[in-house]
C-alpha positions as CSV (number, residue, x, y, z in Angstrom):
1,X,0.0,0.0,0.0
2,X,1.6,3.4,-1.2
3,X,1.6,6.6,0.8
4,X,-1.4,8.1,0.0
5,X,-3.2,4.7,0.2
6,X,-2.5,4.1,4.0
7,X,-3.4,8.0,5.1
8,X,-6.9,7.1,3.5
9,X,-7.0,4.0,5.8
10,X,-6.0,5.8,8.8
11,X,-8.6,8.5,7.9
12,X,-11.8,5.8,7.1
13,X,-10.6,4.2,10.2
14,X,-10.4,7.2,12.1
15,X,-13.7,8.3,11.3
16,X,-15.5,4.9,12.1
17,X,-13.7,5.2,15.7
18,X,-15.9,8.5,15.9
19,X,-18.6,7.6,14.7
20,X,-18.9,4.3,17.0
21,X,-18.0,6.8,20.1
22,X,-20.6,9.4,19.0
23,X,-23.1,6.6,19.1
24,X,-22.5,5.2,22.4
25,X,-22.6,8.6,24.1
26,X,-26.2,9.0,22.1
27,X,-26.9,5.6,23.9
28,X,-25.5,6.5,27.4
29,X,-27.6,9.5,27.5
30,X,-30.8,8.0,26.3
31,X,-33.3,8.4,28.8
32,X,-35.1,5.1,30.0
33,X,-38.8,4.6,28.3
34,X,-41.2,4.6,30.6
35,X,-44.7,2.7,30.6
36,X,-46.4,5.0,32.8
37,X,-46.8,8.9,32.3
38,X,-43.1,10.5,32.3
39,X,-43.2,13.8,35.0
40,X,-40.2,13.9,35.4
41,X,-39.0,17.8,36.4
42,X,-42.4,18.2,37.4
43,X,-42.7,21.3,39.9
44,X,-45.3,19.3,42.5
45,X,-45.8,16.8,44.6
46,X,-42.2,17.6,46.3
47,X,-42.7,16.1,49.7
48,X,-44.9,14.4,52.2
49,X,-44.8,16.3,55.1
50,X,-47.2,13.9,57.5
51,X,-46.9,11.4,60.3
52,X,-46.7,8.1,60.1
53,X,-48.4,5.4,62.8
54,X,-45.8,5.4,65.0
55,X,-46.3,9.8,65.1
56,X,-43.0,9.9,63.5
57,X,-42.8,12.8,60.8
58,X,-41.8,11.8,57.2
59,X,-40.0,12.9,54.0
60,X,-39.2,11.7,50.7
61,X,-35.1,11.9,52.0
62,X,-36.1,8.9,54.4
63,X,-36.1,6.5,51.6
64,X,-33.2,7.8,49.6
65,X,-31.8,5.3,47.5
66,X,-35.3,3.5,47.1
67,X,-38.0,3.9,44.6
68,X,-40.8,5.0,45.9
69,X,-44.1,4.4,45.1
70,X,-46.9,7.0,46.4
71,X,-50.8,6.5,46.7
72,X,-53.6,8.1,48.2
73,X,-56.6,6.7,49.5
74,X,-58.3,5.4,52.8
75,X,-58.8,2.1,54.6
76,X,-62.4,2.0,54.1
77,X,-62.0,2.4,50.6
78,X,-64.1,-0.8,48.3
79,X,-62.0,-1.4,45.5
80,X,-59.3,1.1,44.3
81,X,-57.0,1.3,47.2
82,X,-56.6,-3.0,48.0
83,X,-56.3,-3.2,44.2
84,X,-53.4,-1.0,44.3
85,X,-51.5,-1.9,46.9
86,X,-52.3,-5.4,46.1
87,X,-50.5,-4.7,43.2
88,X,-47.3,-3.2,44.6
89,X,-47.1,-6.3,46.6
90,X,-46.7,-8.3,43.9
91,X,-44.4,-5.8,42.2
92,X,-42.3,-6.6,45.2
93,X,-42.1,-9.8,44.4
94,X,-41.6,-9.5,41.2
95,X,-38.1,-7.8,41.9
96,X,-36.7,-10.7,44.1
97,X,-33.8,-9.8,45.7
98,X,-34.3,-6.1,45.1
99,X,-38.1,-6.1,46.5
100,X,-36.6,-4.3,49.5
101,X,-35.9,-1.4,47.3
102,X,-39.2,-0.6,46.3
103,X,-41.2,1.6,49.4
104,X,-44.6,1.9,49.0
105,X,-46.7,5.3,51.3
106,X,-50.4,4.6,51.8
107,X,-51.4,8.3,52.3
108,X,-54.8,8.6,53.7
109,X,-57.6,11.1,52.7
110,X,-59.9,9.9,55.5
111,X,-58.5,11.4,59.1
112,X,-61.9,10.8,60.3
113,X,-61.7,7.1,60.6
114,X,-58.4,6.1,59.6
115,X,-56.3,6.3,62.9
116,X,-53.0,5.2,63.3
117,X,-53.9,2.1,64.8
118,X,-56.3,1.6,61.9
119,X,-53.7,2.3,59.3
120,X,-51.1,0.0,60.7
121,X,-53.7,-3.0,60.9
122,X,-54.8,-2.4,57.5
123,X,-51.8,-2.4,55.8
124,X,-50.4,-5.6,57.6
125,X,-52.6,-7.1,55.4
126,X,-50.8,-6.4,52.4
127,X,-46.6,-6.0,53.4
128,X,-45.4,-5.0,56.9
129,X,-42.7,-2.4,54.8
130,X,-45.6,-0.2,53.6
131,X,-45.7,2.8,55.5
132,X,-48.9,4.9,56.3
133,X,-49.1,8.4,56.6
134,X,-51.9,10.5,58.2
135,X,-52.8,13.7,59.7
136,X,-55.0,16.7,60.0
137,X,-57.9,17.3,57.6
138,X,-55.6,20.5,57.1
139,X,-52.5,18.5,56.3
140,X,-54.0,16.0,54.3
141,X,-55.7,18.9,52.3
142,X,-52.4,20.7,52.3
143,X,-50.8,17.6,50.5
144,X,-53.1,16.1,48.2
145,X,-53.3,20.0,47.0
146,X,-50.0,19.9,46.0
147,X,-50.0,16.2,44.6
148,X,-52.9,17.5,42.5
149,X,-55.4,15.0,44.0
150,X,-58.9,15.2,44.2
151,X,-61.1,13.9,46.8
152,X,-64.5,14.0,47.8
153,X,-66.6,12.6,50.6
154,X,-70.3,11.2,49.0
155,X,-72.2,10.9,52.3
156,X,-73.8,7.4,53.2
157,X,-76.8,6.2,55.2
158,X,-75.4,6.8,58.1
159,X,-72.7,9.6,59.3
160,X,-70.0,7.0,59.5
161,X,-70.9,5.3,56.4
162,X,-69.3,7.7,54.4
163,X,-67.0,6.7,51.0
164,X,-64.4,8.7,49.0
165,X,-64.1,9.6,45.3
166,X,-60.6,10.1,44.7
167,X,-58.0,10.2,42.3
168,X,-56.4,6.7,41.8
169,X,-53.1,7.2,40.4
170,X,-49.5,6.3,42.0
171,X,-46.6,8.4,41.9
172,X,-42.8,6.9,41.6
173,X,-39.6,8.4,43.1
174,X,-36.5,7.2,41.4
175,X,-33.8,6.8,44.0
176,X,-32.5,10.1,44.3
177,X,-35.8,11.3,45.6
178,X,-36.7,12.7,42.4
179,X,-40.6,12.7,40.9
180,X,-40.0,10.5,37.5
181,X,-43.3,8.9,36.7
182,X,-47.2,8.9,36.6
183,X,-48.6,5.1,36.8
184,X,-52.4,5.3,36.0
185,X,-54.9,3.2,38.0
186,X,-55.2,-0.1,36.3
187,X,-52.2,-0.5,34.5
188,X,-51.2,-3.5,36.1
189,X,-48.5,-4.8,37.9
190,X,-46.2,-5.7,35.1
191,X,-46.1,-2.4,33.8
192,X,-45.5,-1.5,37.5
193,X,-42.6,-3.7,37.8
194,X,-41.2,-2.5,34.4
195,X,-41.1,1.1,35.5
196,X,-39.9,0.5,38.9
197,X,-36.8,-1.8,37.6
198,X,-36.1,1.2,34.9
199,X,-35.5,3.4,37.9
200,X,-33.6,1.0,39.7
201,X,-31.3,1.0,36.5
């Protein structure tokens, strides 16, 4: 090979080694797909300032390094709220040996009736890890306010006999204690699990 024959080697060559590193810095910064609704950057739903049953006040920052999984609702509630956290249990389960890195918050709209006690018995049912968070009707309108989540009481027979229409989505936290996704109610726990290992990375 002359000369001018091996600096247009070294050129082709050169410029395949570029191009194959300009294409796996496109894929490094590729952002994970999600099944659920992508919010991440959104500016709400920053914190959950409330106690849980044991009176201890929480925060997102507790759980670093877990995704977190956040739904509203109240123990009373027929179908939408077992459904749900139903579902995160087997989500859980789904992950194996990194369930312990999923934390799901039960966040009550109903301080009425749902008392600490009642919280803790309720969700014993479904995993012993979930934590429950309750407080004030002031609080708990303070934070569903800025998790843009509507509830409403629709009165019963009776006084006590009271149910809740209320939004039914769950939020995820990626690790870092950042809001990433959106998962609508009845999506399922596969798509769930998909989301919550593309967070997990």
């Amino acid at each position: 090979m002359d000369k001018r024959g091996a600096l247009r080697a070294l050129g082709a060559a050169t410029l395949a080694c570029t191009a194959a590193l300009a294409l796996t810095a496109c894929n490094k910064n590729e952002q994970p797909k999600f099944q659920g609704v992508d919010v991440t950057g959104a500016e709400y739903a920053k914190d959950i300032p409330l106690a849980d049953v044991n009176g201890r006040r929480r925060s997102l920052k507790d759980f670093s390094g877990k995704v977190v999984a956040v739904f509203f609702g109240y123990t009373q509630c027929p179908d939408v709220c077992p459904t749900t956290l139903g579902e995160l249990v087997e989500v859980k389960q789904a992950l194996g040996a990194d369930g312990d890195k999923l934390q799901a918050i039960f966040v009550s709209l109903d301080p009425e009736r749902d008392t600490p006690e009642m919280l803790k018995a309720y969700l014993a049912n479904f995993d012993d890890s979930f934590v429950g968070l309750h407080g004030t009707p002031e609080e708990i309108a303070a934070v569903a306010k800025d998790f843009k989540i509507f509830y409403k009481k629709v009165p019963g027979k009776t006084a006590g006999s009271y149910t809740l229409d209320h939004s039914a989505g769950t939020y995820l936290y990626d690790p870092q204690g950042r809001l990433r996704i959106y998962e609508r109610y009845g999506a399922g726990p596969q798509v769930l699990a998909q989301d919550v290992k593309a967070l997990l990375g």
